[in-house]
N, CA, C and O atoms as a GROMACS GRO file, in nm:
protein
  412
    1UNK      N    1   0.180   4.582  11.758
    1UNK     CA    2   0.248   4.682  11.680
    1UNK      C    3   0.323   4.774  11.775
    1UNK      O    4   0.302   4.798  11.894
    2UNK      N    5   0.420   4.822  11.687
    2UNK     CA    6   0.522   4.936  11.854
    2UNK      C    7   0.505   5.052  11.807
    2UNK      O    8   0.603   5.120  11.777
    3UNK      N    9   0.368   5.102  11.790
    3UNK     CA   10   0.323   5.179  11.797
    3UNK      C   11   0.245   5.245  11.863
    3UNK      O   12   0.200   5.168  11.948
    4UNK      N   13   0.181   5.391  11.881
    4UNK     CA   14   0.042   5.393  11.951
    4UNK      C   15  -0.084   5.399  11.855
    4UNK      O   16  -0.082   5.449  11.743
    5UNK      N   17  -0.192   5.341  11.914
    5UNK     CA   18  -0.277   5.388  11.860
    5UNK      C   19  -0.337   5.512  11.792
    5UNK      O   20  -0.409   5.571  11.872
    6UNK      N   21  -0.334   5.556  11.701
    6UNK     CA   22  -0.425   5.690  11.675
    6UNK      C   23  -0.473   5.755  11.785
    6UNK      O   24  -0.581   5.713  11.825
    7UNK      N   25  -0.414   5.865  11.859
    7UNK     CA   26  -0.521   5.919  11.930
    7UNK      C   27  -0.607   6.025  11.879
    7UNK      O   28  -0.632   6.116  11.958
    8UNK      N   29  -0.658   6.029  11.755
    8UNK     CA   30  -0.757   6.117  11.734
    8UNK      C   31  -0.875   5.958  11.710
    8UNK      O   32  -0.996   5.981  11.705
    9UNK      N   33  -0.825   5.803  11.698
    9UNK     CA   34  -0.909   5.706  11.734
    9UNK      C   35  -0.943   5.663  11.844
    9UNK      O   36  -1.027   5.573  11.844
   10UNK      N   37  -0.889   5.712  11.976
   10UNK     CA   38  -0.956   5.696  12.069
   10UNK      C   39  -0.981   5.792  12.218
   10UNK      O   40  -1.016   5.759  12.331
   11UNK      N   41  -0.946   5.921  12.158
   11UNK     CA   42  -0.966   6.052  12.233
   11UNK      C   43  -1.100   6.054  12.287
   11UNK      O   44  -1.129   6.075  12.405
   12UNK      N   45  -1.206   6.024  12.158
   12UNK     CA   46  -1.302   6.076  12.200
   12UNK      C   47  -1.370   5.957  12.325
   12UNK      O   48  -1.427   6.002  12.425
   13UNK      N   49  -1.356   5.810  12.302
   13UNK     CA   50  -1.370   5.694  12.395
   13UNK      C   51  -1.311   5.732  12.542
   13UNK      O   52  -1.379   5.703  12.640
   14UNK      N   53  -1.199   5.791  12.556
   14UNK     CA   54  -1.104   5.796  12.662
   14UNK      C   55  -1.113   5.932  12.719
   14UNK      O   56  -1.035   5.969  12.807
   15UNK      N   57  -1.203   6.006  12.672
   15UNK     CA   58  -1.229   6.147  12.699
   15UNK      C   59  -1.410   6.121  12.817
   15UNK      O   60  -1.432   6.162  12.931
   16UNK      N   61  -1.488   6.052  12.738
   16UNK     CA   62  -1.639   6.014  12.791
   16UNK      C   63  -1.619   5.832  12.860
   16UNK      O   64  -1.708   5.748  12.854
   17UNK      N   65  -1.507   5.815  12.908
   17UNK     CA   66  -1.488   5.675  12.955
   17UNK      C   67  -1.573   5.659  13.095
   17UNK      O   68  -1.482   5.658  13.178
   18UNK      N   69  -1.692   5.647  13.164
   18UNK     CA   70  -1.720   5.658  13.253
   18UNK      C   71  -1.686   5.516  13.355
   18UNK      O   72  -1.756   5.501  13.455
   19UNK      N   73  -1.614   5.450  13.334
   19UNK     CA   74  -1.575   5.288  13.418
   19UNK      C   75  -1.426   5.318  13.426
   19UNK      O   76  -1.370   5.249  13.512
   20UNK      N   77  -1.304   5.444  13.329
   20UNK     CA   78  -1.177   5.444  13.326
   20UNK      C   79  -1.138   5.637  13.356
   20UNK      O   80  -1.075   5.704  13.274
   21UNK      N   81  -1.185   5.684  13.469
   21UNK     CA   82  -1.158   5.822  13.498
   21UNK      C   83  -1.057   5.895  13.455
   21UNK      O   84  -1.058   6.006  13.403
   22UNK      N   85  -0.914   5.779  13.496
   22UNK     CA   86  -0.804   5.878  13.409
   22UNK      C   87  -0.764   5.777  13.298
   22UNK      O   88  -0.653   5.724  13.302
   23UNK      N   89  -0.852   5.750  13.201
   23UNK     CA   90  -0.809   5.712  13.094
   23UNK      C   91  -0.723   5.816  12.967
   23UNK      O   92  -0.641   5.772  12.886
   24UNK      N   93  -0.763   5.937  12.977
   24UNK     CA   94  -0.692   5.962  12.892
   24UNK      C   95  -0.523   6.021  12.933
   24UNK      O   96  -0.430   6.046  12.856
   25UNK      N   97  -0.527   6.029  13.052
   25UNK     CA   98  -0.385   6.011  13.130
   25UNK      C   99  -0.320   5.882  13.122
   25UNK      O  100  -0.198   5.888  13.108
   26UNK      N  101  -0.358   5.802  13.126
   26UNK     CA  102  -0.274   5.653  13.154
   26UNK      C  103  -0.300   5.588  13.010
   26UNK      O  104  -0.294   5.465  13.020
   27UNK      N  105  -0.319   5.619  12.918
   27UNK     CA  106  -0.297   5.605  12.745
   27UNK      C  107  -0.257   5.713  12.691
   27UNK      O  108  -0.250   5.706  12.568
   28UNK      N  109  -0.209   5.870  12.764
   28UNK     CA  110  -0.133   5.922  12.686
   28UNK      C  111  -0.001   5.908  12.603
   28UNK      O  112   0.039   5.960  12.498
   29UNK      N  113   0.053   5.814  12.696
   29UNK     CA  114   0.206   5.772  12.665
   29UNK      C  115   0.223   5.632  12.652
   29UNK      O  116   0.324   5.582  12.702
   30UNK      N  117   0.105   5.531  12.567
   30UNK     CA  118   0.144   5.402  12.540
   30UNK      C  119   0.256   5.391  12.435
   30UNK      O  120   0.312   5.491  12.389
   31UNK      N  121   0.288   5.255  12.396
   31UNK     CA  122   0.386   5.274  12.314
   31UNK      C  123   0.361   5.137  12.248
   31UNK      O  124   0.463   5.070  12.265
   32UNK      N  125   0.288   5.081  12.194
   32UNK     CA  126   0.223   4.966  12.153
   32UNK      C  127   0.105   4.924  12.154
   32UNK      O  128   0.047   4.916  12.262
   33UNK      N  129   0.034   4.883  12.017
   33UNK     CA  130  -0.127   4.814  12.080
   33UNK      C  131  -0.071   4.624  11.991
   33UNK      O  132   0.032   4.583  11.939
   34UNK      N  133  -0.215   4.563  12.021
   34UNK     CA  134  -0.255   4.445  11.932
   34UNK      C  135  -0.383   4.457  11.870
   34UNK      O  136  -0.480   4.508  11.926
   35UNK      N  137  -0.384   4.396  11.722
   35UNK     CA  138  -0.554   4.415  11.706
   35UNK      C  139  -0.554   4.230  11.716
   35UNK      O  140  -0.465   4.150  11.688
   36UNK      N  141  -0.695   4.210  11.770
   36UNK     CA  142  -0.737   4.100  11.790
   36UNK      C  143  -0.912   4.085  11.677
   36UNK      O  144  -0.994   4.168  11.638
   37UNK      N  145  -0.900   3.980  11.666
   37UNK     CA  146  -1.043   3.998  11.595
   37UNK      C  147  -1.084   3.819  11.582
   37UNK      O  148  -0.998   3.737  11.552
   38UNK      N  149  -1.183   3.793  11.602
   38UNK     CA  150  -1.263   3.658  11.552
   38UNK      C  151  -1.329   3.640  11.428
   38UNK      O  152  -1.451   3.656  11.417
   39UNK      N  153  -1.270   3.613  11.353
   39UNK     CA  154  -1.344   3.568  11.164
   39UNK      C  155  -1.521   3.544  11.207
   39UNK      O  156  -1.572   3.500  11.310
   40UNK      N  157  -1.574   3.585  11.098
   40UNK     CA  158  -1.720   3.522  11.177
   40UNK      C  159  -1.697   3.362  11.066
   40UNK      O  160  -1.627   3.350  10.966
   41UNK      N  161  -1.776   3.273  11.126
   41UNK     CA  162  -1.770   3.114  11.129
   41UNK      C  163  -1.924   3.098  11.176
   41UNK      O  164  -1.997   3.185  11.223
   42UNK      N  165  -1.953   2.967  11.150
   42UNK     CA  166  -2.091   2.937  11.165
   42UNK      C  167  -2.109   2.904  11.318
   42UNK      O  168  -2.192   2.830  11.370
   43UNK      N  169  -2.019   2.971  11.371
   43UNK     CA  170  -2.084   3.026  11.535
   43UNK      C  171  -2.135   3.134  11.567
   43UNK      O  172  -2.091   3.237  11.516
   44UNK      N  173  -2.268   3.139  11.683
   44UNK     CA  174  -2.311   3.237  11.712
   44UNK      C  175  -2.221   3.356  11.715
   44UNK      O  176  -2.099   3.361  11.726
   45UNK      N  177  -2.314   3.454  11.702
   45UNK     CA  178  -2.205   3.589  11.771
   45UNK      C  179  -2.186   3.590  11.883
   45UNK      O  180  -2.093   3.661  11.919
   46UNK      N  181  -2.270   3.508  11.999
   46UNK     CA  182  -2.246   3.507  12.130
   46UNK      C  183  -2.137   3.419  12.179
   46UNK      O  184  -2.068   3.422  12.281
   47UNK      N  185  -2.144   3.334  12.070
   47UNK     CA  186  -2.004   3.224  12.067
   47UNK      C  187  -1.883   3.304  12.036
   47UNK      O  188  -1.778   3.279  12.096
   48UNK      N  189  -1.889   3.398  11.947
   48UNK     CA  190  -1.737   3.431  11.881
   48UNK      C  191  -1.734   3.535  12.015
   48UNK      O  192  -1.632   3.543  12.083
   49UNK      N  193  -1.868   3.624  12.049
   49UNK     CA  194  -1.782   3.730  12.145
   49UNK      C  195  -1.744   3.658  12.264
   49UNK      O  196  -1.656   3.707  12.334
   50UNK      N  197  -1.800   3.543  12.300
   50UNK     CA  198  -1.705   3.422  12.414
   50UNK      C  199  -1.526   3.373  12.391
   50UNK      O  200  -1.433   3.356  12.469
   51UNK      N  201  -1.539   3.364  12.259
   51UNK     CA  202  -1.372   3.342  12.189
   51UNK      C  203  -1.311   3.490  12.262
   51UNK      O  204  -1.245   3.515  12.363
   52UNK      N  205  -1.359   3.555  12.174
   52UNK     CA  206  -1.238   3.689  12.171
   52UNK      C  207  -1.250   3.730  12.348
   52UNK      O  208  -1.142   3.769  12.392
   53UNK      N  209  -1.334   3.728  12.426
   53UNK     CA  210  -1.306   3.756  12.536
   53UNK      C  211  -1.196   3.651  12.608
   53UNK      O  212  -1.110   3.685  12.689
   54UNK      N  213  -1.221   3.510  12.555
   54UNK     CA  214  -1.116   3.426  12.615
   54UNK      C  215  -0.950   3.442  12.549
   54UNK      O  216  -0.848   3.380  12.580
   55UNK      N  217  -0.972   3.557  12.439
   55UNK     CA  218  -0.807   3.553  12.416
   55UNK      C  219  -0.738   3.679  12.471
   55UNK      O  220  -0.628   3.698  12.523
   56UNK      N  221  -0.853   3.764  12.435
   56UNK     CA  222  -0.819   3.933  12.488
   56UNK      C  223  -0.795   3.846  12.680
   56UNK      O  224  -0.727   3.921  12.750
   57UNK      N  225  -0.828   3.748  12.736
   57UNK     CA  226  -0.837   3.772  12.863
   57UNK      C  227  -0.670   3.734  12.887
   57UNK      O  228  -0.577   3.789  12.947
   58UNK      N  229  -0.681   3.651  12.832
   58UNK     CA  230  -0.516   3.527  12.822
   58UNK      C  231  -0.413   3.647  12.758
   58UNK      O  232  -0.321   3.664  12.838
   59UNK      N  233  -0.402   3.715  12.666
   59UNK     CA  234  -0.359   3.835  12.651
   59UNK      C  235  -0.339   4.012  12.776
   59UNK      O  236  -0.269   4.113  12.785
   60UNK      N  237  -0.414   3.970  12.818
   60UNK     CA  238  -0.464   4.138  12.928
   60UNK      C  239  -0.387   4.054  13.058
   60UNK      O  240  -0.321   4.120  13.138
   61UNK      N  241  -0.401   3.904  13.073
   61UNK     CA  242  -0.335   3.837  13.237
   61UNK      C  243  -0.165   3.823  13.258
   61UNK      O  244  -0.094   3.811  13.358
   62UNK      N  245  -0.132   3.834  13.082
   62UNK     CA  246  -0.020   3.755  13.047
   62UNK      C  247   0.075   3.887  12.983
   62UNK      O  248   0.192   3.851  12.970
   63UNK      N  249   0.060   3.987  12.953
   63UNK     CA  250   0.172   4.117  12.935
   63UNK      C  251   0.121   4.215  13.039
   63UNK      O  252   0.052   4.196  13.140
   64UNK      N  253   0.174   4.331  12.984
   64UNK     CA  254   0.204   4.448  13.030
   64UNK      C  255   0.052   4.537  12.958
   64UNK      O  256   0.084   4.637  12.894
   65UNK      N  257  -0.046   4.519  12.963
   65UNK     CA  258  -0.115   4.582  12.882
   65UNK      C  259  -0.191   4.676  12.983
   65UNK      O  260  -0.153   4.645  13.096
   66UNK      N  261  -0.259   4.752  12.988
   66UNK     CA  262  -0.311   4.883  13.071
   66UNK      C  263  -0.441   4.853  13.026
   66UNK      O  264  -0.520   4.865  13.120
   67UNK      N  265  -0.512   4.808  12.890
   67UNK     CA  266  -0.666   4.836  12.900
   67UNK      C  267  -0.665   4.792  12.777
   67UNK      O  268  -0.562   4.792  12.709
   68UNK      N  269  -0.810   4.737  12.724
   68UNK     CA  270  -0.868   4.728  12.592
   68UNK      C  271  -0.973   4.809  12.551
   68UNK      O  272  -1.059   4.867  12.618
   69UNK      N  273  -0.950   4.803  12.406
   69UNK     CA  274  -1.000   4.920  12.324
   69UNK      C  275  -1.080   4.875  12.221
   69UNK      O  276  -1.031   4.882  12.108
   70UNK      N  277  -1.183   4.834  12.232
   70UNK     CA  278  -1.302   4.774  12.117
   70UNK      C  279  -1.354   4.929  12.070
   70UNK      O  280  -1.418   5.001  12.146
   71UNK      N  281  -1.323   4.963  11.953
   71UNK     CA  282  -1.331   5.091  11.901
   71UNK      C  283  -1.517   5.055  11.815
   71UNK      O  284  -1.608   5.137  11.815
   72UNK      N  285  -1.521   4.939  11.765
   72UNK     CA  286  -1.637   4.916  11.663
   72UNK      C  287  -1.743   4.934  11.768
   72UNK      O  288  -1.849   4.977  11.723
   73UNK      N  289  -1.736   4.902  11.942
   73UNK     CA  290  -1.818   4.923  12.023
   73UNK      C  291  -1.784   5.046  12.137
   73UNK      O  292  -1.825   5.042  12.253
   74UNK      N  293  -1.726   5.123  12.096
   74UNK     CA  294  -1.676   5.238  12.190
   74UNK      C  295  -1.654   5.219  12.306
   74UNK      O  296  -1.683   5.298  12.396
   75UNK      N  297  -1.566   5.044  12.329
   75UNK     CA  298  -1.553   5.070  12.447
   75UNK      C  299  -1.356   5.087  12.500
   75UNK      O  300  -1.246   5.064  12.452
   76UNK      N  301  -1.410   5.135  12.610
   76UNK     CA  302  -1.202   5.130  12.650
   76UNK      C  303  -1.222   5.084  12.788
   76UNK      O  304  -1.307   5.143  12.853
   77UNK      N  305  -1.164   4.999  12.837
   77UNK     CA  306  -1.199   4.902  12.931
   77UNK      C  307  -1.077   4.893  12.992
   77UNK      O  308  -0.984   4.870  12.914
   78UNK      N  309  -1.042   4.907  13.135
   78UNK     CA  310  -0.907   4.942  13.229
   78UNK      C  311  -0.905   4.772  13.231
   78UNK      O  312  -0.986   4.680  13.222
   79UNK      N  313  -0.764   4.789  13.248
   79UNK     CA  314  -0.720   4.591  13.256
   79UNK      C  315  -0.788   4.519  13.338
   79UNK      O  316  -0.857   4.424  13.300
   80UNK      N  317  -0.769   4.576  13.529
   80UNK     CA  318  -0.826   4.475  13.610
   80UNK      C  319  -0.983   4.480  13.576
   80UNK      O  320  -1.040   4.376  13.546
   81UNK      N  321  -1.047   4.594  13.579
   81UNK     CA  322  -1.223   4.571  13.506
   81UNK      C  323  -1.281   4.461  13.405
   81UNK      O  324  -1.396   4.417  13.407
   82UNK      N  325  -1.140   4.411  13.282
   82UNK     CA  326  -1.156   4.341  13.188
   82UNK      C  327  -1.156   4.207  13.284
   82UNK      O  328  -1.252   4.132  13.302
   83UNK      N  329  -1.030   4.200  13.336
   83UNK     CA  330  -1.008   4.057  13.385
   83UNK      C  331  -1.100   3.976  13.474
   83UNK      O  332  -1.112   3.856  13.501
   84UNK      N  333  -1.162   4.090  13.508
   84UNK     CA  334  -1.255   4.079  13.669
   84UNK      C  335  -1.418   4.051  13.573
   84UNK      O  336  -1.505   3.966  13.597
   85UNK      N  337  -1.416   4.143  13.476
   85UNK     CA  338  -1.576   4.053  13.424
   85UNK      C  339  -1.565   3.974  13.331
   85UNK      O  340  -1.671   3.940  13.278
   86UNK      N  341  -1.439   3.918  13.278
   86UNK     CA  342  -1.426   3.840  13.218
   86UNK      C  343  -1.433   3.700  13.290
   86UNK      O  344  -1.441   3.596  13.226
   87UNK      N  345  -1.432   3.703  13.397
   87UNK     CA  346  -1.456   3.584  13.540
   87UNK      C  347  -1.600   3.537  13.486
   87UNK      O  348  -1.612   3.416  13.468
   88UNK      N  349  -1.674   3.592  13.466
   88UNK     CA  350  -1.828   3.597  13.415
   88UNK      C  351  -1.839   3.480  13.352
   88UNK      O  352  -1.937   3.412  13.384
   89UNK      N  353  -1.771   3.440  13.277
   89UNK     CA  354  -1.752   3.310  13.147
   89UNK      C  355  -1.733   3.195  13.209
   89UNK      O  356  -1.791   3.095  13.168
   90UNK      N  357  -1.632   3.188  13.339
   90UNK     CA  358  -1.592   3.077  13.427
   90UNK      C  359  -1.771   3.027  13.450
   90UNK      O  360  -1.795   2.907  13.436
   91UNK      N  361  -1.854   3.092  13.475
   91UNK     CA  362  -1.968   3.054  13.536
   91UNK      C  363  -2.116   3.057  13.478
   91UNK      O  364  -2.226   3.058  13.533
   92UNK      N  365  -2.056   3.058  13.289
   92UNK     CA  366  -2.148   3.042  13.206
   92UNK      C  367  -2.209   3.164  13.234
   92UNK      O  368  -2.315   3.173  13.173
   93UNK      N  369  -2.175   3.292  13.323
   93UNK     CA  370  -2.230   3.422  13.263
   93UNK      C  371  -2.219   3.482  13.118
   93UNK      O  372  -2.139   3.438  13.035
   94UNK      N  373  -2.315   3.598  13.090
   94UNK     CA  374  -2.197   3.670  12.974
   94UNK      C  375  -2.178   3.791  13.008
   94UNK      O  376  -2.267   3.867  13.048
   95UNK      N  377  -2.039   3.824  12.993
   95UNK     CA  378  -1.970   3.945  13.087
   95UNK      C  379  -2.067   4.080  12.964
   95UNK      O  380  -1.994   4.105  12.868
   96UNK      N  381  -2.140   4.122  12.961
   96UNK     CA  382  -2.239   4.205  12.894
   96UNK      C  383  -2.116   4.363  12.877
   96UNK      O  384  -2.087   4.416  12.769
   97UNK      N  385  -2.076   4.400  12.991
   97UNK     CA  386  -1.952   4.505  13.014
   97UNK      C  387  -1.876   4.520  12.922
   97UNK      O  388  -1.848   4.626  12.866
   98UNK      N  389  -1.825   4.379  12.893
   98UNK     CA  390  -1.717   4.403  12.797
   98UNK      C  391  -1.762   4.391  12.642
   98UNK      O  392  -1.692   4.403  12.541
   99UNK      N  393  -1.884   4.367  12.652
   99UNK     CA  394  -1.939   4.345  12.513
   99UNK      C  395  -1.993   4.435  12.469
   99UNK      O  396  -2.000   4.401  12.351
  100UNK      N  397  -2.043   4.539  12.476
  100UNK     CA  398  -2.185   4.661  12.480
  100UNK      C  399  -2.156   4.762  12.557
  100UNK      O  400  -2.120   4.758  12.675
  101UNK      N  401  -2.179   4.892  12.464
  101UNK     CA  402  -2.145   5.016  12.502
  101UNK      C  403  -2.319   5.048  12.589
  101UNK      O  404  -2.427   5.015  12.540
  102UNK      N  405  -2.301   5.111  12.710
  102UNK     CA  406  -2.447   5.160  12.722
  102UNK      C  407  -2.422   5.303  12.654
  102UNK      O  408  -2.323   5.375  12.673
  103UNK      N  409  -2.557   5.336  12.551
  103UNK     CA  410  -2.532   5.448  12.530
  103UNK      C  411  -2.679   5.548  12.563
  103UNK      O  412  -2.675   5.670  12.547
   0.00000   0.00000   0.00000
């Protein structure tokens, strides 16, 4: 969309970001998001959150994007951080980071 996101939807994420310091500097002035999402299907959830990390990754390697924003899990995740534990999957890890807020 060529839009920005809501920032009263992700102020408060980008305000307590402890992995993205100047997050709310370097998303003040986006000018576009994507929403991505996996249907649930009679695959695990550990399966579908394996999908969506393999598209968000092919997506985050392949534009101009600055960071992802899983709002349902409060997370906001700086690009190279995404790309770098998304490596995790190459080796049958599960990148836990990009999946799960510690709260």
């Amino acid at each position: 969309m060529p839009v920005q996101i809501p920032w009263g939807d992700i102020e408060g994420t980008a305000q307590y970001s402890y992995n993205w310091m100047t997050a709310n500097k370097d998303l003040e002035n986006h000018n576009s998001h994507i929403i991505v999402t996996v249907m649930s299907s009679k695959n695990s959830e550990v399966e579908r959150f394996k999908i969506l990390t393999k598209v968000l990754s092919s997506i985050v390697a392949t534009t101009n994007c600055i960071g992802v924003y899983q709002g349902s899990q409060s997370l906001l995740i700086p690009r190279q951080q995404y790309l770098d534990s998304a490596e995790a999957l190459k080796t049958n890890q599960i990148p836990l980071d990009l999946w799960f807020t510690l709260d």
